[in-house]
C-alpha positions, 0 to 999 in steps of 0.5 A: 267936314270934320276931322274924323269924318275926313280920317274916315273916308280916307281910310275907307277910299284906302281901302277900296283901292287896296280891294282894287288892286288885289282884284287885279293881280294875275291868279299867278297860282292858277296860272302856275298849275295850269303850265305844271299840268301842261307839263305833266301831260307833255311828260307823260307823252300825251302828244303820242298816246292821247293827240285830241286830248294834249291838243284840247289842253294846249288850246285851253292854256293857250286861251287862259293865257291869252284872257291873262295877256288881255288883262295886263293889258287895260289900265289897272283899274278896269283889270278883271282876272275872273274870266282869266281864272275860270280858263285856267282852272278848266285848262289845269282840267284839260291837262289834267285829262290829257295825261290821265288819257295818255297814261291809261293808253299807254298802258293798253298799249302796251298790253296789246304790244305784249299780246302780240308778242306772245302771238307771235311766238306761238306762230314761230313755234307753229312755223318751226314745226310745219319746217320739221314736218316738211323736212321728213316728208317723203315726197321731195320733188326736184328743187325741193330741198333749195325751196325748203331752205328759203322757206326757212331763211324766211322763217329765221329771219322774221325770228330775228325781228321779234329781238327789235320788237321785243326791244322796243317793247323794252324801251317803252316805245310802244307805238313802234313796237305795236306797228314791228309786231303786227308787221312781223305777225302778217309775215309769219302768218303769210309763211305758215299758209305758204308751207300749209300750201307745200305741205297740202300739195305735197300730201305729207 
């Protein structure tokens, strides 16, 4: 073989185990943003607002990683990140999705918190008005007076617990502001039919 025929076939056979080696690296980049948008998604408390989607993603980290892992593994020769790759690129998705959903379900969430809310204050004005109605009602039959006054303990103290909900709402705590509201919504509702009951049967 002569001298360039040898130079030449060396250079090719560098060449290819150049092509080798670059082919078996980890997409470090992928794997990068993949972590960055699980990240995001754990910041942007997917967990809470989107539980199926945060858990969907973690498994398609988990899973890219895993195929990552399992290259490492194998001698640098017969390594193949595409598998690897293509996991990763599905799971930066996943996360992507995750964090999309869980913004957007905040937020209604927190439009439902807000509603609620202002239900809830209308029924406290409605409250308010049903006491003052019974407050003048003619007919006071014996222990009246004490009933009305528990009726409007109770009344005062469902009005206090709109300031935590309100301060939950603030916080940006929605979950637990829209489980205290709707609690507080039940018993205001329960009060006013009570006193529309009294008020019925009072004739007033």
């Amino acid at each position: 073989m002569s001298m360039s025929r040898r130079v030449g076939v060396a250079i090719v056979v560098a060449l290819m185990v150049v092509g080798l080696s670059a082919c078996a690296k980890p997409p470090q980049e992928a794997i990068d943003q993949a972590q960055a948008a699980l990240t995001t998604a754990g910041q942007s408390e997917a967990a809470a607002y989107a539980p199926e989607a945060w858990d969907a993603a973690q498994q398609a980290v988990n899973a890219a990683m895993a195929e990552v892992e399992a290259q490492n593994a194998k001698f640098a020769l017969t390594r193949s990140y595409k598998k690897a790759a293509e996991l990763l690129t599905a799971a930066q998705q996943a996360a992507v999705t995750a964090k999309d959903t869980a913004v957007a379900n905040k937020e209604q969430m927190r439009l439902a918190v807000e509603g609620t809310i202002a239900s809830i204050e209308e029924k406290l004005v409605a409250a308010d008005g049903m006491l003052e109605g019974l407050a003048t009602c003619r007919r006071r039959p014996k222990g009246f007076a004490a009933d009305l006054e528990i009726m409007r303990g109770n009344v005062d103290g469902l009005r206090a617990q709109l300031a935590d909900v309100q301060a939950k709402a603030a916080e940006g705590v929605y979950i637990e502001a829209k489980s205290m509201a709707e609690g507080l919504l039940s018993g205001l509702d329960a009060a006013v039919m009570d006193m529309e009951n009294v008020k019925a049967k009072l004739g007033c």
